[in-house]
C-alpha positions in Angstrom: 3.1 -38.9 -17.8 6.5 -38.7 -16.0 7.1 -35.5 -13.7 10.5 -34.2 -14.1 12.1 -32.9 -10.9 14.6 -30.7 -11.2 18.0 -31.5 -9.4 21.5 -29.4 -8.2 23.3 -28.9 -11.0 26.0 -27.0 -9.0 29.6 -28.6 -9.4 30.3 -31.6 -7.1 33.2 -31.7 -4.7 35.5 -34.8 -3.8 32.8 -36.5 -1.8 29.8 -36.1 -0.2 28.7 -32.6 1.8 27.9 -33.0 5.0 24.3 -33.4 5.8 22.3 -30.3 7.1 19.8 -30.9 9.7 17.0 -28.6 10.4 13.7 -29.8 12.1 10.2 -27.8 11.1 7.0 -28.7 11.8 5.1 -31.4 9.4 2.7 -28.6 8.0 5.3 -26.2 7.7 7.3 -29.7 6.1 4.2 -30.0 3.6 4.2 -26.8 2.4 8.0 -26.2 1.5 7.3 -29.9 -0.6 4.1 -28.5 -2.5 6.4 -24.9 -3.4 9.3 -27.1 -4.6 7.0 -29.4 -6.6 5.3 -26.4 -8.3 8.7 -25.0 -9.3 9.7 -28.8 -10.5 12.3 -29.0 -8.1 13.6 -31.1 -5.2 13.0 -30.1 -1.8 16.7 -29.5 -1.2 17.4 -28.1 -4.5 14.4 -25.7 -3.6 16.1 -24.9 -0.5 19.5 -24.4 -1.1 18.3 -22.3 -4.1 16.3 -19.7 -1.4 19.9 -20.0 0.5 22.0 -18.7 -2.6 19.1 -16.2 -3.6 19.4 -14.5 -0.1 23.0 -14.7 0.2 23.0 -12.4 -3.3 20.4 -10.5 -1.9 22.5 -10.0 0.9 25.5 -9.1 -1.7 27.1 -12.1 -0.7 28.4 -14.3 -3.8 27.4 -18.1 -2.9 30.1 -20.7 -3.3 28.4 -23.5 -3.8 
């Protein structure tokens, strides 16, 4: 049984973004990876996903 992981679907640009650095601790690490597995997701896609919630929240309409 295959796991499906659920990637950005958002459009792509001309090339690559630029990578985003962040360091966190390895527990904290471990339990952003177990809450984007349980939503089948990526890690990034789990994150930028929390980004463009709180930028709505915020009433700010995400570009990306």
């Amino acid at each position: 049984m295959s796991i499906i992981i659920q990637r950005d679907k958002q459009p792509k640009g001309g090339g690559k973004a630029p990578a985003f650095q962040v360091r966190i601790t390895p527990d904290l690490k471990s339990q952003f990876e177990a809450a984007a597995s349980n939503a089948g997701m990526s890690l990034a896609n789990w994150l930028k996903t929390l980004g463009r919630k709180e930028l709505e929240r915020l009433g700010i309409k995400p570009k990306g």
